[in-house]
Structure formats: structure tokens, C-alpha cells
N, C-alpha and C positions, 0 to 999 in steps of 0.2 A: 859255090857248091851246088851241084845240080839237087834238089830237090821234087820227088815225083807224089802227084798226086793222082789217086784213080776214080774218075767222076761216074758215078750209075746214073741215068737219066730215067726213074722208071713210074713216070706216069704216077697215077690214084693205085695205091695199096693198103691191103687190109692191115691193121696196126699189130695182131696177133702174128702176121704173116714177117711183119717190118721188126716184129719184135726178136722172133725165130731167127733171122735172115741177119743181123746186130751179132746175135750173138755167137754163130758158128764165124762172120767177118773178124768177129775180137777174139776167138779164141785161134783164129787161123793169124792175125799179127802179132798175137802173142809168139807163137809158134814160128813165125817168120815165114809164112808162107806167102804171103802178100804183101805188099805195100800201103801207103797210107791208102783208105779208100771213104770217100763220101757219098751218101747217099743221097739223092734230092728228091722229093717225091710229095705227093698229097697224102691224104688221110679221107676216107667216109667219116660221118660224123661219130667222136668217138671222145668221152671222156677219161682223163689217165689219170691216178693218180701214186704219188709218190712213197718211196720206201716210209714216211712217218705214219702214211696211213689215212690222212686227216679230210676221209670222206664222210664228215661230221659238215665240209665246205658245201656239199652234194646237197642240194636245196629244193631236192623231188625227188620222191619216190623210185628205188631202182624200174619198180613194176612200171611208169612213167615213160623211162624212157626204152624201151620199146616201141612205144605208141607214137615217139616221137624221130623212128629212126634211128637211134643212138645205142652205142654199145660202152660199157665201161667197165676198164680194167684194170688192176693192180699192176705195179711197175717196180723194179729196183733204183727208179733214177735217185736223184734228188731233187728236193722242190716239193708244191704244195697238189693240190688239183689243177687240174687245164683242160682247155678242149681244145683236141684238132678236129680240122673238117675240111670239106672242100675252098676252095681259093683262098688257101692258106699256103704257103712255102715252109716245108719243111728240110731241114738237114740235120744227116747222124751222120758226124764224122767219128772214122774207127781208124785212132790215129796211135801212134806211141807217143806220149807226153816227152820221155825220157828223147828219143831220139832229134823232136826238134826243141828239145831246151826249157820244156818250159814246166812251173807247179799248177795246182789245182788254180789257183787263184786267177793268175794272168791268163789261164785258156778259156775259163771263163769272161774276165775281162775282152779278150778278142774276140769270143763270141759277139758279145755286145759290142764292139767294136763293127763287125761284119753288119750288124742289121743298121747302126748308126749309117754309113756309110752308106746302107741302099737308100736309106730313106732322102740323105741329104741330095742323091743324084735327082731327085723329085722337090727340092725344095721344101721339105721337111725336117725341121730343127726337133732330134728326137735325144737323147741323154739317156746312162745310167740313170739307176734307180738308186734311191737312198739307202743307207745298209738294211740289211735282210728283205731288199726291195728286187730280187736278183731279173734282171731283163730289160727291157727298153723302154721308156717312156716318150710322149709329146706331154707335158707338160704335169698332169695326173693321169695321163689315158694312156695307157698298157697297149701297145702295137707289136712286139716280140718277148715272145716267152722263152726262157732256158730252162732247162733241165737235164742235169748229165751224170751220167756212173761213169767210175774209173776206176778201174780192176786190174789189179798188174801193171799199172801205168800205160793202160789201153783203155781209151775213151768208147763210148756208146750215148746212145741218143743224142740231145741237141736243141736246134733251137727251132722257134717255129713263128716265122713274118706273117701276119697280119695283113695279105695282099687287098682283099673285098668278103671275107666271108660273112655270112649271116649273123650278128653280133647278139639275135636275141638269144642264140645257142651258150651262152655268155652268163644270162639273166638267171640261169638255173643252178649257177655255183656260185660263192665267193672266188673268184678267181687266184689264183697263187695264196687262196688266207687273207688277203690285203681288202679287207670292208670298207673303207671308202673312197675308192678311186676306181675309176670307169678304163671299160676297154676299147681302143679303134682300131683304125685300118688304116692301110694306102692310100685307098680309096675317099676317103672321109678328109684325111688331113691335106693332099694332094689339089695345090689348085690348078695342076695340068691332066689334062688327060690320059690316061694309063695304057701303055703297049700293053699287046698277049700275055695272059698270066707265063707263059713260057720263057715272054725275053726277060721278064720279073725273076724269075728261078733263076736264069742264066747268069742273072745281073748279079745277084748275091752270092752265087758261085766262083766267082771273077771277084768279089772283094772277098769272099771270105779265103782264095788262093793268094791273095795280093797281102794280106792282113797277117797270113800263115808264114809268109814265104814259100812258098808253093810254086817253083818257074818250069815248072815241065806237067804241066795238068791232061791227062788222057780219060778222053769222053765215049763213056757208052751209053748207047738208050735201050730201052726195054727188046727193040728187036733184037739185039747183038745179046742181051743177056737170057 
């Protein structure tokens, strides 16, 4: 069975923008006007947090983070606080659950599947988390985060790899809620040296169509879009 997937390549975008841009994608596969489509993209520094609310995690002053570059915003995902930022790997896939088979449960699991999978092509032994632990771990240290809505059996938002970003950006939340366990990176765990954060994105894009079933993948980058 031919299964098609449509890849946007698009660079560092603003999260209000990524946000916007999610949600006319899922209401247009609702609608059947498109096909499955994946987003791949950066983030400016920007902390999100999720429909429970619980920016009680938020560990400074909103007035704070201004000063520090950072924007923070309310989300319908699910999940706790997080930050994206630069040389991080992001993907929202905006897929229909119903069409390749699967519940909430297991598309998350293959989320987490897809970041295990980059990490091990680097020789990083990374695992699920314990329950209510939802994302990737190396051992206690947090390297990919999930967070997903699913509205109509149409997915939004997603996960987000841990390639080299700044980790003290980190220091200023409880991370997913979870107080005692630490966050890394590619970079940190990795004892080879890391290609272009680009073949990185590429990389997880390629497992996460391979994890999908996904065998007809078509790729745009920001100038086509």
C-alpha cells in the first residue's frame, strides 16, 4: 500500500507562527484537502506550556524572560512545560491517526520510537520513560520531549530532539514537572562527532517515515514553500 508523506523543510520559525501554520494543516486533513504532512523546523528560544497550565514549573519571573530573549506561550498540546530553541529538532506531524491505524497511545509510543532510533544511529542508548515520564530518556537525562493534540483524529504538535542546544535555558523550568532528573543533548551523550544540525533533522525524518510506514515521502524546503 502506497503510503504518502509531505515533508516541509522550513528552517528557524517563530512558534506563534508554527502555531498558526498546525492549525489551518489539521483542519485542512480533517477536510481532506491534503495529505499526511510533517513539519521539521527550529524554534527561537521559547517556552510552551501545556493545556493543564502548570507554569507553576516556570522558575522566573515572566518579566525575566525578556531579558533573556525568550517568549512564553500557552498551548493546547499535552504534557507539562518545555522549551524549544535553537539546535534543537523539531517535528509536528499533521497526520490522520484513523487513516494509518493507529490509538493515542501507540502514536505516541512511535514518536518515541523515532528519537530512540536517531539517537542509536550515534551510539546512544536512549529509552522510554517510566509512566507519566512521556519522552526519551539516556538514562535520568531527558534528550527528546513530546507533546501532542489530537482533535478529530488529526494530530498536531510533536516532538522535539535535543541536538546541541543551550541547556542552561533548561535551569529556569522543572522540565515536563519531573524534579529530579536532568536534561541533555546529542551532543553531550555522543562520543562521535556530530554532521550539520541539517543531516540531524534529515536523519529523524527518515526514521520517523520508516517507524510510520511512510514509503512515498515528498520534500519541500522553505524556498518552494
Amino acid at each position: 500500500m502506497r503510503r504518502s508523506l509531505e515533508v516541509w523543510k522550513m528552517g528557524t520559525v517563530n512558534y506563534l507562527e508554527a502555531l498558526k501554520l498546525q492549525e489551518k494543516l489539521a483542519s485542512d486533513r480533517k477536510a481532506l484537502k491534503i495529505t499526511d504532512t510533517l513539519l521539521s523546523l527550529q524554534h527561537p528560544p521559547t517556552y510552551t506550556v501545556g493545556k493543564r497550565e502548570t507554569v507553576h514549573n516556570l522558575l522566573i519571573p515572566d518579566s525575566e524572560l525578556k531579558s533573556m530573549g525568550a517568549e512564553l506561550h500557552y498551548t493546547q498540546r499535552g504534557g507539562d512545560i518545555t522549551f524549544h530553541g535553537p539546535h534543537q529538532a523539531i517535528l509536528y506531524p499533521i497526520v490522520s491517526l484513523r487513516d494509518i491505524g493507529l490509538g493515542a497511545r501507540m502514536y505516541v509510543e512511535k514518536l518515541e520510537l523515532t528519537m530512540i532510533e536517531l539517537a542509536s544511529m550515534y551510539g546512544v542508548k536512549a529509552q522510554a520513560g517510566q509512566k507519566c515520564e512521556t519522552g526519551v530518556w539516556v538514562e535520568d537525562r531527558k534528550i527528546g520531549a513530546i507533546g501532542v493534540r489530537i482533535s478529530s483524529g488529526i494530530t498536531s504538535h510533536g516532538l522535539a530532539f535535543n541536538m546541541d542546544p543551550d541547556l542552561n535555558y533548561f535551569k529556569h523550568i522543572v522540565p515536563c514537572g519531573i524534579v529530579d532528573k536532568g536534561v541533555t543533548s546529542l551532543k553531550n551523550e555522543a562520543d562521535v562527532e556530530l554532521p550539520a544540525e541539517e543531516v540531524i533533522q534529515e536523519q529523524l525524518i527518515a526514521c520517523f517515515a520508516r517507524i510510520f510506514g511512510y514509503n512515498n515521502v515528498i520534500l519541500k524546503d522553505k524556498s518552494v514553500l
